[in-house]
C-alpha positions as CSV (number, residue, x, y, z in Angstrom):
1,X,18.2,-3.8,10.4
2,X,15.2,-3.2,13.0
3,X,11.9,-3.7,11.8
4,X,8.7,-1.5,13.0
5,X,5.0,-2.1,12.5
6,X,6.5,-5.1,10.6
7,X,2.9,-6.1,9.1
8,X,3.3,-9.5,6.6
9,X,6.8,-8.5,6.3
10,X,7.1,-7.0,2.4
11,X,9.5,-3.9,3.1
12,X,11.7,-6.1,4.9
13,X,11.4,-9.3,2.3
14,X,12.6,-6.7,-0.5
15,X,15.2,-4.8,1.7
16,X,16.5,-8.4,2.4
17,X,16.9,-8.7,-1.0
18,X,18.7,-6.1,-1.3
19,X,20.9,-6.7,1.3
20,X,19.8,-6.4,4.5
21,X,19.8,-8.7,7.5
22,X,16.3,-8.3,9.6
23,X,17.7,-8.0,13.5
24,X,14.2,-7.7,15.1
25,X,10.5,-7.7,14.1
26,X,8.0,-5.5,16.5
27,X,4.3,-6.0,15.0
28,X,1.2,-6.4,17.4
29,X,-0.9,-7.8,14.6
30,X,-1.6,-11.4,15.8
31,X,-2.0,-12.8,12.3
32,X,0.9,-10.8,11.1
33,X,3.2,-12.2,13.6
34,X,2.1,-16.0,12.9
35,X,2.9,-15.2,9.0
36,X,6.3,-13.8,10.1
37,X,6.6,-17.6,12.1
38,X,5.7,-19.0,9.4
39,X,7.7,-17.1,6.5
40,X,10.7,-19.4,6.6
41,X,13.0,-16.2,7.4
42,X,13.9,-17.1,10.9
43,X,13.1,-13.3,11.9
44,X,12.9,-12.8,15.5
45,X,9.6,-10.9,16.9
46,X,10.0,-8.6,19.5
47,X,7.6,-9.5,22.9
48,X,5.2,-8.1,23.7
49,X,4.2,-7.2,20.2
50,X,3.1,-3.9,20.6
51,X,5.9,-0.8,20.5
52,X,3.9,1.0,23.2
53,X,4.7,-1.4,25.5
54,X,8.1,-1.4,24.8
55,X,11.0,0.6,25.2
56,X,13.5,1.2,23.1
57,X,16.6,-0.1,25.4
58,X,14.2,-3.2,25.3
59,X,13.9,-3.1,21.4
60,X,17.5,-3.1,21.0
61,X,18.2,-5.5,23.8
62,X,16.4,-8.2,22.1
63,X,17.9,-7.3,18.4
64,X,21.4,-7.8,20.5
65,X,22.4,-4.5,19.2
66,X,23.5,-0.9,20.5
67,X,22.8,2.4,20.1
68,X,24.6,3.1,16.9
69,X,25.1,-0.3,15.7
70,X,21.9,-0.3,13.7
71,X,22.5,0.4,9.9
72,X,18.9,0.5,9.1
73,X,15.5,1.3,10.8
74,X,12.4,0.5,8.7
75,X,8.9,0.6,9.4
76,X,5.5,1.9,8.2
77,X,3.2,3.4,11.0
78,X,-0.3,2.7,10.6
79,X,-1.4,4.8,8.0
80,X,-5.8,4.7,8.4
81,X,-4.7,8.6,10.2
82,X,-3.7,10.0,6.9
83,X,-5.5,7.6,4.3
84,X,-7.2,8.7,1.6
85,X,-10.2,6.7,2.0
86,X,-10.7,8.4,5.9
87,X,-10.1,11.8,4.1
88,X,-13.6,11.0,1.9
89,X,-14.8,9.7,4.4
90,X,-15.0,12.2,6.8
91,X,-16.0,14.8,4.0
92,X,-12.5,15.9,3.4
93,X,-11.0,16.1,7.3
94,X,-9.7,13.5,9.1
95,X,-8.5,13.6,13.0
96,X,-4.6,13.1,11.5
97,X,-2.9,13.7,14.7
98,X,-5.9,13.5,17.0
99,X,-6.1,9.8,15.5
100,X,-4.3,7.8,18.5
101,X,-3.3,5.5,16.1
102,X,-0.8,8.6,15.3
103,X,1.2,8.2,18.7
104,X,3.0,5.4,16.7
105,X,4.9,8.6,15.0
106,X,5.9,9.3,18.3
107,X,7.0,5.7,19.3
108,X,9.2,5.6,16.0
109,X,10.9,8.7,17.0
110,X,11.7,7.5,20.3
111,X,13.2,4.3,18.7
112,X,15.2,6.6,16.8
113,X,16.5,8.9,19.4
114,X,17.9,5.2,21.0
115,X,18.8,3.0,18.5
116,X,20.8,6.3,16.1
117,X,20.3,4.4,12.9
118,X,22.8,4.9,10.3
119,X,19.6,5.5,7.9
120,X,15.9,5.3,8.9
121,X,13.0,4.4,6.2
122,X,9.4,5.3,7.0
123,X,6.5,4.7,4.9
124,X,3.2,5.7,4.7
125,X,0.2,6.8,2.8
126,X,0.4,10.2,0.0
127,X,-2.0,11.7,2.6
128,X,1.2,11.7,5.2
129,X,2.4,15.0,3.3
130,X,-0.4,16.6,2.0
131,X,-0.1,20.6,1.4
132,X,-1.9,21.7,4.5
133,X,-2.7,18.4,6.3
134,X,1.1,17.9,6.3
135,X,0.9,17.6,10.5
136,X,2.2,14.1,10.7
137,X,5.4,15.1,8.5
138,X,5.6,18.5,10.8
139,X,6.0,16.4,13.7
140,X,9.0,13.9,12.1
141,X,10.8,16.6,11.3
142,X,10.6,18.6,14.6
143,X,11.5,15.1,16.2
144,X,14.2,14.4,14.0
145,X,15.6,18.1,14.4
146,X,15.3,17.6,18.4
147,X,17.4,14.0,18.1
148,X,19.8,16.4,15.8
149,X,20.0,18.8,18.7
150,X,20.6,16.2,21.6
151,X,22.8,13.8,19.6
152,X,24.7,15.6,17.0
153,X,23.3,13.6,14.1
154,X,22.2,15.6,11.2
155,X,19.2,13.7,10.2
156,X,17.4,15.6,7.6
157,X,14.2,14.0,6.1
158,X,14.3,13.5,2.5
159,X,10.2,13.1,1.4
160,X,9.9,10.5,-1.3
161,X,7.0,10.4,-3.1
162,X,6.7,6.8,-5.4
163,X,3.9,5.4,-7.8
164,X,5.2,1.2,-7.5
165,X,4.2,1.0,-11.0
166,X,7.1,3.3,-12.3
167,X,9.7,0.7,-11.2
168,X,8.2,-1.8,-12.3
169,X,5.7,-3.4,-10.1
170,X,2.2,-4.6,-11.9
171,X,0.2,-2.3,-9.4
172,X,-0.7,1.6,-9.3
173,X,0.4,2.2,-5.7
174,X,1.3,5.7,-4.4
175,X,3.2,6.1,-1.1
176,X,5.3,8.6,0.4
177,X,8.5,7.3,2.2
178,X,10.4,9.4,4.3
179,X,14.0,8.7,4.5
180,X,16.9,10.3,6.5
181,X,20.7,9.0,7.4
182,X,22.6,10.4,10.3
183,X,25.2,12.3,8.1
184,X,22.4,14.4,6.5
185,X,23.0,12.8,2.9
186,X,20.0,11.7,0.8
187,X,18.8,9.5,-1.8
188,X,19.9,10.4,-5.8
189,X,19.1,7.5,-7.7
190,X,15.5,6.6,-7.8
191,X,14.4,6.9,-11.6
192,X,11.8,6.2,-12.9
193,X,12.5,2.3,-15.0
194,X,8.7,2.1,-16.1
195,X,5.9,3.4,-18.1
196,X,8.1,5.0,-20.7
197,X,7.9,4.3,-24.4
198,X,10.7,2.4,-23.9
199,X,9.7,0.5,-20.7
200,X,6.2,0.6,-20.8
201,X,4.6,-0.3,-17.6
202,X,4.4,-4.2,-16.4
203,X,1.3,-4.8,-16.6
204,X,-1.7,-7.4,-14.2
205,X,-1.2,-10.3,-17.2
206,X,2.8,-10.1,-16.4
207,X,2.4,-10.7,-12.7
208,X,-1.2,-13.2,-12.9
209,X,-1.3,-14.4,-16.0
210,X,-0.2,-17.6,-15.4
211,X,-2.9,-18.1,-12.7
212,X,-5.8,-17.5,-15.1
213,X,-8.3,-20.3,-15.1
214,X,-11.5,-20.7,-16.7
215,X,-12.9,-22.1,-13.5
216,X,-12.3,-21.0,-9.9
217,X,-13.6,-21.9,-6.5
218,X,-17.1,-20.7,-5.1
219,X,-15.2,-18.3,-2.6
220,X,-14.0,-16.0,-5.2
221,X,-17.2,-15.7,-6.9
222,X,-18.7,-11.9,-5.8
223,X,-21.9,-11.5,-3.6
224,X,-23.9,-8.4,-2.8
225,X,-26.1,-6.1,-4.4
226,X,-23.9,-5.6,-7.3
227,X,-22.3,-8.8,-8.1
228,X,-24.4,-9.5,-11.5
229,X,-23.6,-5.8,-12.3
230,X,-19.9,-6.7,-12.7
231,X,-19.9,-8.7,-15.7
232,X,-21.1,-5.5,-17.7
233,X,-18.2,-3.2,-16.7
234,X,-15.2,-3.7,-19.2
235,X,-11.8,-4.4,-18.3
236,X,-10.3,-1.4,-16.5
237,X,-13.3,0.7,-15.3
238,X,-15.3,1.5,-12.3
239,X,-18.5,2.0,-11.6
240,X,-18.5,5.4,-13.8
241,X,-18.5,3.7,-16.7
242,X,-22.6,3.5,-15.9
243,X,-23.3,7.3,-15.5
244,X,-24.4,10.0,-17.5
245,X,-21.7,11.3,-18.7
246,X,-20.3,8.2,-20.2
247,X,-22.0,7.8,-23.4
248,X,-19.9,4.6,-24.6
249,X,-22.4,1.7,-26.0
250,X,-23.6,-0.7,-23.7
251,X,-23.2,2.1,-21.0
252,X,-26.5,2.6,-18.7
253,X,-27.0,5.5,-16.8
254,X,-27.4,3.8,-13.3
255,X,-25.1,6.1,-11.0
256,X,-24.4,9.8,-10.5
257,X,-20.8,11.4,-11.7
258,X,-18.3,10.5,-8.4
259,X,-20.9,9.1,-6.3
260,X,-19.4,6.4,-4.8
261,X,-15.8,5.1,-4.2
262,X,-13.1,5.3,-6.6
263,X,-13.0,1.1,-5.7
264,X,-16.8,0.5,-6.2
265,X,-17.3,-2.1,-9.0
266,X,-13.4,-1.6,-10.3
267,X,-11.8,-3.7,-12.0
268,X,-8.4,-4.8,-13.6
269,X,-7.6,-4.4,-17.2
270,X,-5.0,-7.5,-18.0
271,X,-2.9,-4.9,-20.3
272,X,-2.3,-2.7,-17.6
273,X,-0.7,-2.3,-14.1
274,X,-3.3,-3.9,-11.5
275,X,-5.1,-0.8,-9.5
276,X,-4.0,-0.4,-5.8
277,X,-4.9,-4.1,-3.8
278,X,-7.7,-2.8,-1.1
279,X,-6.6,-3.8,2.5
280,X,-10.3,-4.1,3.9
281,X,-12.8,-4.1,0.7
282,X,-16.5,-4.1,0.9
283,X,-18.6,-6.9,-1.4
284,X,-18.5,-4.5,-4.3
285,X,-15.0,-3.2,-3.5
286,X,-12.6,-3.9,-6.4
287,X,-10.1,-4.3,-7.8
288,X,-11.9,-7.3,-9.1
289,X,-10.2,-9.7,-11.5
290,X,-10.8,-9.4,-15.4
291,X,-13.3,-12.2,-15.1
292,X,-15.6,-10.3,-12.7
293,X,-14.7,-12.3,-9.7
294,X,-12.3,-11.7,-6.5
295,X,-8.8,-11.9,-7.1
296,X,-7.3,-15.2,-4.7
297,X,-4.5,-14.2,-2.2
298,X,-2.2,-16.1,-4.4
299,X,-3.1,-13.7,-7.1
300,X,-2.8,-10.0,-4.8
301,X,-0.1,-11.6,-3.6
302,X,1.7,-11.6,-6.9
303,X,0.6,-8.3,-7.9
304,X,2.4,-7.0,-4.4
305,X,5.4,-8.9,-5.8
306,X,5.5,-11.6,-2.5
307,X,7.8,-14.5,-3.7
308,X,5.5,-17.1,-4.8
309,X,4.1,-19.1,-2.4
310,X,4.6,-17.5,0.7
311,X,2.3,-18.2,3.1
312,X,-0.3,-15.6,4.9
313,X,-1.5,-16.3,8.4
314,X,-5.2,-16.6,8.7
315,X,-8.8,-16.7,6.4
316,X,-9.4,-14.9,3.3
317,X,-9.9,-11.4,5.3
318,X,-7.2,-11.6,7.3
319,X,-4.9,-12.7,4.9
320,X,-6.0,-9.7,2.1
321,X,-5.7,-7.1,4.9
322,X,-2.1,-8.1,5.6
323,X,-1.7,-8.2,1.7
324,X,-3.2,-4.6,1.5
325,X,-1.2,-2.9,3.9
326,X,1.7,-4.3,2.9
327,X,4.8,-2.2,0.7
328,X,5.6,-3.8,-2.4
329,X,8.2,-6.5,-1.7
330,X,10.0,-4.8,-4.7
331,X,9.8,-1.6,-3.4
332,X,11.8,-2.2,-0.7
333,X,14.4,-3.8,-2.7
334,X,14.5,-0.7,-4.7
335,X,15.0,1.4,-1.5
336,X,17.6,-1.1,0.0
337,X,19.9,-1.5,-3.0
338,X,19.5,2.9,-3.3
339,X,20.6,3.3,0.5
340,X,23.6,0.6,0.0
341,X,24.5,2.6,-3.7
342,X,24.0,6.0,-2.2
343,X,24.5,6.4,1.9
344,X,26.9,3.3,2.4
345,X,29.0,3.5,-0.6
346,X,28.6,-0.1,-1.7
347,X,28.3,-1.1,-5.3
348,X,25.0,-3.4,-6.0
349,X,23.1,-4.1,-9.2
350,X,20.0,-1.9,-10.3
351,X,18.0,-4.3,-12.1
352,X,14.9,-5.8,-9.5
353,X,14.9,-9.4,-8.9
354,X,11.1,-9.3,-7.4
355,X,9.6,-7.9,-10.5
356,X,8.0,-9.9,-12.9
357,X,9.2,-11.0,-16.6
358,X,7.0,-9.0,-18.5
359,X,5.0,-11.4,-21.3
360,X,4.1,-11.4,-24.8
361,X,0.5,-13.7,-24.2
362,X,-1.8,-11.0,-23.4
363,X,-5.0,-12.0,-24.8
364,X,-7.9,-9.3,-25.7
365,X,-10.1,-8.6,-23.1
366,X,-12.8,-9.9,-22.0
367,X,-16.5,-9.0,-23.7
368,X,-18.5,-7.4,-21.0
369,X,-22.4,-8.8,-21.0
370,X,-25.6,-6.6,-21.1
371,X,-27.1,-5.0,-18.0
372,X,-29.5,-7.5,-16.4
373,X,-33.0,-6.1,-16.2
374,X,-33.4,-5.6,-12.2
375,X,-30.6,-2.9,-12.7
376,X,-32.2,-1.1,-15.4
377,X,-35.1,0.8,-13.0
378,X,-31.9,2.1,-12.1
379,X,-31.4,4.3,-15.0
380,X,-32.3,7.8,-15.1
381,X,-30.8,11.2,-14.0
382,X,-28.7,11.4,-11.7
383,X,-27.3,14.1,-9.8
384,X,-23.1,14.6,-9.8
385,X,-21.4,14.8,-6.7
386,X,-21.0,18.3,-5.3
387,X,-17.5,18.3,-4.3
388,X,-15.1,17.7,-1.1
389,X,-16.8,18.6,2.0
390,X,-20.4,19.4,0.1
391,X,-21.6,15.4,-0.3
392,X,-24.1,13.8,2.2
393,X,-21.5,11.8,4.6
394,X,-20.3,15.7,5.2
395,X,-23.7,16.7,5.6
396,X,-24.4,13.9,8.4
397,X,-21.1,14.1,9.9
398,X,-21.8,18.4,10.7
399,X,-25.2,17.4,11.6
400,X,-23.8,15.0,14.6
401,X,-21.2,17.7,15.4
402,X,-23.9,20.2,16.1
């Protein structure tokens, strides 16, 4: 297997699980390539570190492999292009393809036109394939057709859209992967294992409970604006829970309908899957932990499902940025042990080693505490937001363009 825009290494810690022997690692990251050193794997990073300046004889010189020898090729471009965040951002447009962090698209493709994986495994973010802002999917599948046309593979891209938390990892994470294999056969057996009657969902408690403490250090207790605001937010909301149109008791009116981040002031609900693990979170950027403080890495790495204790390179930022971009270690074993089933014939198990046991502790949640007066000259009415495009970050961002 070759490895692209490797990051801290979870698709390729789950595809290892599944099976999969990791030939070559090309990251540019410097604190992503000292947690790969560091990992205990043994993987081999590519130098230099960045794919641009690289080519692909060069990539598959230093994984000792030829073209056609590679059975897998995995990787997840970066994805800030096609975020959801950069779409709200930027009042509902981002520069997608403009973005030159989108040339890594292009770099993959050239890999691929090389190496001629037996399969090929890309991830990235929903907004990859979004109905009308599909540009960076256009582009894979005109390249893809192109290698098809030079090389007489019949690569034929399969989009894969996944929530984690339907196969059983403790965190709602949505991400489309785009997979292909030379012979133009697909993927049949990814069903859903989770958040049936049956299977219920595995839930934050399943994957952290056994790291709950009643007291934790002074760099997990919150700062900002906001911090004493947390403790009055129950298990499982957001920052909505104080607008007008929550009427719930002990709610304040303090914020407009949608006026902020989906993130601000969220936190996790033990009883249920862990929301998505932010990559690069402001002070008042959740998911928090039930106890209105920041989760430790320890604890987002668990709800990412890393094996315990493996180590991330760098302070607290660094090491919750290469947590937050990561795929779910289990995700990848899902995908691994599908491609061995389905494209390579192989017969594997189908139950996930990298999930967690679910539990039968769960205690009630937590009480949340009255408002605290400064916040209360907060509460009045308070205007909704107007809609994609219509809010005041558009507004500034047409004002600059004219």
């Amino acid at each position: 297997m070759l490895s692209l825009f490797t990051g801290a290494g979870g698709l390729d810690i789950g595809l290892e699980e599944a099976g999969f022997d990791t030939k070559l690692c090309v990251e540019l990251d410097e604190d992503a390539r000292k947690t790969i050193k560091q990992n205990g794997r043994g993987w081999k990073l590519a130098t230099p570190g960045d794919i641009h300046e690289l080519t692909p004889s060069e990539i598959l010189a230093q994984a000792g492999l030829q073209p056609g020898e590679v059975t897998l090729l995995a990787g997840g471009p970066p994805c800030q292009p096609f975020s959801k965040s950069s779409y709200w951002a930027n009042g509902g447009e981002t520069r997608r393809m403009k973005d030159p962090r989108a040339a890594t698209l292009h770099a993959y493709l050239d890999v691929v036109e090389k190496a001629l994986p037996r399969t090929l495994l890309l991830e990235n973010v929903r907004g990859l394939a979004y109905e009308g802002k599909s540009e960076g999917l256009h582009l894979l599948q005109r390249g893809l057709a192109k290698i098809n046309a030079k090389k007489g593979t019949a690569y034929e891209p399969q989009v894969l859209s996944l929530n984690a938390a339907d196969f059983g990892v403790p965190q709602i994470r949505e991400r489309v992967f785009i997979f292909a294999s030379d012979d133009g056969r697909q993927l049949s057996g990814l069903t859903r294992t989770h958040g049936t009657d049956e299977a219920p969902y595995l839930s934050a408690w399943d994957a952290i409970g056994h790291l709950d403490v009643q007291q934790w250090p002074e760099e997990l207790a919150p700062t900002g604006r906001w911090a004493d605001l947390l403790p009055t937010i129950p298990e499982g909301e957001n920052y909505l829970w104080h607008t007008p149109r929550n009427a719930s008791s002990g709610a304040r009116a303090l914020f407009g309908w949608r006026t902020r981040f989906w993130s601000f002031l969220l936190k996790l609900a033990k009883s249920e899957p862990s929301w998505t693990i932010q990559a690069l979170p402001g002070p008042a950027t959740g998911p928090f932990h039930w106890k209105s403080r920041l989760l430790s890495i320890d604890e987002m790495a668990h709800l990412q499902t890393f094996p315990a204790s493996y180590p991330f390179h760098g302070d607290r930022r660094a090491a919750q940025r290469q947590i937050g971009n990561a795929v779910p270690c289990a995700i990848g074993e899902l995908l691994g042990l599908a491609i061995r089933r389905d494209i390579l014939g192989e017969k594997v198990r189908r139950k996930l080693r990298l999930i967690p046991e679910r539990r039968t502790d769960c205690p009630d949640p937590e009480r949340p505490k009255r408002v605290p007066k400064r916040y209360l000259e907060l509460t009045g009415e308070h205007a909704e937001h107007p809609g994609v495009g219509l809010g005041p970050g558009a507004a500034r961002l047409r004002t600059t363009a004219a």
